[in-house]
N, C-alpha and C positions, 0 to 999 in steps of 0.2 A: 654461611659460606657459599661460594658461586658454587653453579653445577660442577659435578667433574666433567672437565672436558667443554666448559662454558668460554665464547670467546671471550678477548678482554674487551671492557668498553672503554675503562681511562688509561691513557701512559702520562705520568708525571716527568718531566727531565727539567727540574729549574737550578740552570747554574747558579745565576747568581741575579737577586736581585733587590736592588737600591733604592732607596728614598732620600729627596735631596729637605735637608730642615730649613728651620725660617731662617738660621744664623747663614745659609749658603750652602755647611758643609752636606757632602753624601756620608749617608748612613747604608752601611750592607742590614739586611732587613729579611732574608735567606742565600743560604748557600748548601747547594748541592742536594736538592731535597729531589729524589726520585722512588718512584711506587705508581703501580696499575692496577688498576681491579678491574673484575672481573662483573659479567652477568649476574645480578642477583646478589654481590657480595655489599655487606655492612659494616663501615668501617670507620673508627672515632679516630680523629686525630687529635691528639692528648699532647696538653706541654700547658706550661707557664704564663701569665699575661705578658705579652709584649716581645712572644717569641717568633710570631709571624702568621697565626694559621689564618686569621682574618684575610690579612693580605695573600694567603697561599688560595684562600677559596675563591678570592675575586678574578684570580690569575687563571683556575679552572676554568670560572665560569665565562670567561672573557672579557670583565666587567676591565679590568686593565692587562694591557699587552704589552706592557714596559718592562721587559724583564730578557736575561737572556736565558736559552734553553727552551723546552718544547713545550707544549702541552697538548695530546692527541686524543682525538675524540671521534667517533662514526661522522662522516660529514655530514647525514640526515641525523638528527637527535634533537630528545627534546629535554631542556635542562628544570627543574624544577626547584626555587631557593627562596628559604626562608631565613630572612634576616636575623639579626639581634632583637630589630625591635618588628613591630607585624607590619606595618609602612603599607596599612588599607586608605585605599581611598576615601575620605571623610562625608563624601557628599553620594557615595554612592553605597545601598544596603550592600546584607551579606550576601543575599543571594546575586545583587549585580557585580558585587567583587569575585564572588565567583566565574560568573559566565564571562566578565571579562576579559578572566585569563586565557581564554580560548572554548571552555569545558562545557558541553550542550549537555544540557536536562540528560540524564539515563539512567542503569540501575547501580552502576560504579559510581558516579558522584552521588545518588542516594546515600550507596551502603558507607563513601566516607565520610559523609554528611552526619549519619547516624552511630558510628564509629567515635565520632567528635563530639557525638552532643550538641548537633547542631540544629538540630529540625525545628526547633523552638524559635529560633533567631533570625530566619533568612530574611524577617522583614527590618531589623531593626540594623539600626547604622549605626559607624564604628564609635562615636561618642558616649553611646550608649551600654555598649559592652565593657566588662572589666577584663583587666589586663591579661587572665587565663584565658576570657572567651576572644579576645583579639587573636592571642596564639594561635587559642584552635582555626581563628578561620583564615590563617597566613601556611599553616600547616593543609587546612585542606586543599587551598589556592594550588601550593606548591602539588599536590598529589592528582587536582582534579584535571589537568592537562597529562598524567598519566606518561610522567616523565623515564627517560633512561638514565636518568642522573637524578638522585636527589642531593641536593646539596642543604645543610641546614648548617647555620654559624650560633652554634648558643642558646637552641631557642628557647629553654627555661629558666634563660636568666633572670634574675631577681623576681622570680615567685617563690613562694613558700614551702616548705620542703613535701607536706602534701600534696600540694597541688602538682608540683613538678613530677613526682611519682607516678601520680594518677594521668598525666600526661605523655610519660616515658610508657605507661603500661598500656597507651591509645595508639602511641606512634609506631611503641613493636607490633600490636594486633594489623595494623595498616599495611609495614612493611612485610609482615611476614606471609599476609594475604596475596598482595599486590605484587610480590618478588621485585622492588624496588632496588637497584642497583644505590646506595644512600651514602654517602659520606657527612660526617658529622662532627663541627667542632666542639670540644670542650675543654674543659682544664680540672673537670670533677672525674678524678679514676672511677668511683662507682658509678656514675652513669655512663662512664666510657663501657664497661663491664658490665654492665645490666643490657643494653642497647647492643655490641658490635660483636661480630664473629671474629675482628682484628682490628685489634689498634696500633696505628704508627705513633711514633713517640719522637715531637721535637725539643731539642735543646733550649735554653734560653737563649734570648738574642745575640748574635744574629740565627736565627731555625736553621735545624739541620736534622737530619732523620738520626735516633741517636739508637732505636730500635721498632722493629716491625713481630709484633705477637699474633700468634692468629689463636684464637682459642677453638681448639676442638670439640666441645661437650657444646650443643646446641645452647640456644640462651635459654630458654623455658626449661631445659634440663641441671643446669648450672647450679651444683647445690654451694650450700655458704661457706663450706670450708674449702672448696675449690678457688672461688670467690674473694677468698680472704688470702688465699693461697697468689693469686694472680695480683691482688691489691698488692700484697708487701713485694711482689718483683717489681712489679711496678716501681713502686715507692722506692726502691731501690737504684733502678737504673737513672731516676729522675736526681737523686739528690746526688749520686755519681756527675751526674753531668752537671748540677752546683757546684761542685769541688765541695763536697761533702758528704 
């Protein structure tokens, strides 16, 4: 959860925004999606495939500006985003996809380096890695410029439920060190709930905030029947907004 008394770093205010399809027609793609967070806060946004959050993160990050309504940010800031897939450069190692994201040699990119299980790799290049150790080095990317925003869309999709776990329990030890202000998409309520201090909840298409949960029991302190407890509202407000 942000400090008390921590300023905010994001304001979301997205009226409305559209995608026009191959037939011509405009499809609405969100409407009225608004939430801020604060210094330090971790926060999943939780929903459906195809309800927008992909498109809501590129709108954070600035990657499109096609939308109406706001989206505010510190004018100095440094954004940090790990894709769906890791999208390394192929011809260049680990350690030079590192530094090329801005991040000089120190003892913070060391300690994420070693956080990741990466000390082993920084000579080897991305063909050579498997699709866990790609993640880990798109996740440290995004951390080793030492971001006020992290942004991540999905990033353990289609690995295996070990893996993904033991990856979830790399990226809390990161942010919980780091005090990474982090937003993060998924559509999996228990890793929304293992990972965020709050999660907003969209609708299916067209996305719409349908609820904002903050969990107050720290995440390390979170026992299972709390847990189970927060799953079935969950599961509840979502099949509400199915009409069911």
């Amino acid at each position: 959860m942000s400090p008390a008394g921590g300023r905010t770093l994001l304001e979301v205010a997205v009226a409305l925004k559209t995608r026009r399809a191959v037939s011509g027609e405009s499809r609405v793609v969100l409407r009225d999606v608004g939430f801020s967070l604060g210094e330090g806060e971790v926060c999943a946004l939780l929903g459906p495939s195809g309800c927008g959050k992909t498109t809501l993160l590129r709108l954070i990050a600035g990657l499109d500006k096609e939308f109406e309504g706001a989206v505010t940010l510190p004018a100095r800031r440094r954004i940090g985003m790990v894709f769906q897939e890791p999208r390394l450069l192929p011809w260049r190692s680990v350690a030079e996809n590192l530094r090329i994201a801005g991040a000089p040699p120190g003892k913070d990119l060391d300690a994420i380096v070693a956080t990741l299980g990466l000390a082993g790799h920084l000579d080897h290049f991305p063909g050579e890695l498997s699709l866990g150790l790609a993640r880990r080095v798109a996740i440290a990317r995004a951390f080793a410029i030492a971001p006020d925003l992290l942004i991540l869309d999905e990033p353990f999709a289609s690995l295996d439920a070990i893996l993904a776990r033991r990856l979830r329990t790399e990226l809390t030890s990161l942010v919980e060190r780091l005090r990474s202000t982090t937003l993060i998409v998924t559509h999996d309520v228990d890793e929304a709930i293992s990972l965020a201090d709050r999660i907003v909840v969209l609708s299916p298409a067209p996305g719409r905030v349908i609820a904002d949960r903050r969990i107050e029991t720290p995440r390390l302190a979170l026992t299972p029947e709390a847990a189970a407890d927060i799953r079935a509202e969950l599961a509840a407000m979502m099949a509400a907004a199915h009409g069911g």
